[in-house]
C-alpha positions in Angstrom: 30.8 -58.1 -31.8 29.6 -56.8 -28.3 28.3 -59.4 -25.8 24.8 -57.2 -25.4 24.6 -57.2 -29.2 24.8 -61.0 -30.5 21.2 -61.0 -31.5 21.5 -57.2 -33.3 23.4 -55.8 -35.7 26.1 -53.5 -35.0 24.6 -49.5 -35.5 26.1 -49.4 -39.0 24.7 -52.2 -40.3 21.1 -51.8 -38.3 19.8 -50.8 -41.8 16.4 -52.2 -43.9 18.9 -52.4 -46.8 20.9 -54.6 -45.2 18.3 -57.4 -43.9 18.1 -59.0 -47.6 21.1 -60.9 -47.3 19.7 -64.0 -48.6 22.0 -65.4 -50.9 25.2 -63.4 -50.1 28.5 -65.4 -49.4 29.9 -65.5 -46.2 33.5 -65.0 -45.1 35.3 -66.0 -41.9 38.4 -64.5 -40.5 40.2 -67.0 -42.4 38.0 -67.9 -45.6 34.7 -69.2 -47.0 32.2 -70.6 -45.3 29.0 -71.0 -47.1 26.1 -68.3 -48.0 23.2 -67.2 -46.2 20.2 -69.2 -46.8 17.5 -67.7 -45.3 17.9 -64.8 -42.2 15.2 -64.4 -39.0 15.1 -60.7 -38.2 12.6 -61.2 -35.4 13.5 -58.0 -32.7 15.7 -59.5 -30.3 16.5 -62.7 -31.9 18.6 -61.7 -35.4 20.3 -64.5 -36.8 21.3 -65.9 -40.5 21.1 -69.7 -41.2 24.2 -70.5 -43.2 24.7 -73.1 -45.2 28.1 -74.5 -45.4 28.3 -76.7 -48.6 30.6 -79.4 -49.2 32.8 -77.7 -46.7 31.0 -79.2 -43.3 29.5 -81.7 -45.8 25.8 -79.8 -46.0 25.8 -78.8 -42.6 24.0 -75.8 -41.9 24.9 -72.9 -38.9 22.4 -70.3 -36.9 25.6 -67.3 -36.7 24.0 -64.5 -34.5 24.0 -61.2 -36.6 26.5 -59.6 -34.1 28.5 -61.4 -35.7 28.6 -59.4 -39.2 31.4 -57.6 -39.5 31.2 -56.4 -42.6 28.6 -56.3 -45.8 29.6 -55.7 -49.0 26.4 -55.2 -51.1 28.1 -55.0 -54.5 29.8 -58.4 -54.0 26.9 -60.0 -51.9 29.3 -60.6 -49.2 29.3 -60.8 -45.7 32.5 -61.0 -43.6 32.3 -62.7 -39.7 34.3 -62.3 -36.9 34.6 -65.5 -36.3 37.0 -68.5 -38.0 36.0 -71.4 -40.0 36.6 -73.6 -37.1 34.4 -72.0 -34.6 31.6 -71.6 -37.1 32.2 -75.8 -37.6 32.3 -76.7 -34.1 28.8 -74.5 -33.3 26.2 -75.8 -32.1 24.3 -78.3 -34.6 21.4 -76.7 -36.7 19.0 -79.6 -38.0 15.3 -77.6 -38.4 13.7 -74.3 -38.2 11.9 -75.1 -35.1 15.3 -74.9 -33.2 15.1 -71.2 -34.3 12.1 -70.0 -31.5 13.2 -73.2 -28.8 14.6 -70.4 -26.3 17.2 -73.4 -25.0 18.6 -74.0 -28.0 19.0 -70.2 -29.0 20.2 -69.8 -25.3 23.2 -72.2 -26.4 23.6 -70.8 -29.3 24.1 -67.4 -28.0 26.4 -69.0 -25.3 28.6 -70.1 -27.4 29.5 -67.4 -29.7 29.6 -65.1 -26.3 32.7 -67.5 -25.1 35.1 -66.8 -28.7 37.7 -64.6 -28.2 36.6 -61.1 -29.4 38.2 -60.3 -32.8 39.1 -56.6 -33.7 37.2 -54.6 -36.7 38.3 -54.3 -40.0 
């Protein structure tokens, strides 16, 4: 994850391919957090809306796709380089109109730019 990138994927992932990830399962550093509802690929403005389940009782997450570190098409996985916790404790996603209010995006992005940077796998 690069501070410039939050809103882009990382070069080997900046594929057509890869932008159907609607569906896939997505890991944290340290396990499961949900699958990918629905993605927003607008230039500039990437992000996947994750629903969490049971596991942040139906919550749902924006995660910035500079966070993907990893897609594995045959498994319809996505790894994150980010925990459980810090997904949990991002800021709240309630509607899709949060998704163009440039403050709440702005808070968003804020937010995963503060977490300690995690190294590749």
């Amino acid at each position: 994850m690069t501070v410039d990138g939050i809103w882009a994927y990382a070069p080997e992932f900046d594929h057509p391919e890869v932008h159907e990830l609607a569906g896939y399962g997505v890991e944290a550093t340290d396990g499961t957090v949900g699958h990918v509802d629905r993605q927003a690929d607008e230039a500039g403005m990437r992000h996947l809306v994750v629903d969490t389940g049971l596991w942040v009782f139906g919550k749902s997450v924006l995660v910035p796709v500079g966070l993907v570190d990893g897609i594995d098409t045959a498994a319809r996985k996505i790894t994150v380089a980010c925990t459980r916790e810090e997904i949990k404790s991002a800021p709240s996603f309630k509607t899709d109109r949060e998704t163009a209010d440039p403050a709440y995006l702005s808070s968003v992005g804020s937010y995963y730019r503060s977490l300690p940077p995690r190294q590749r796998v």
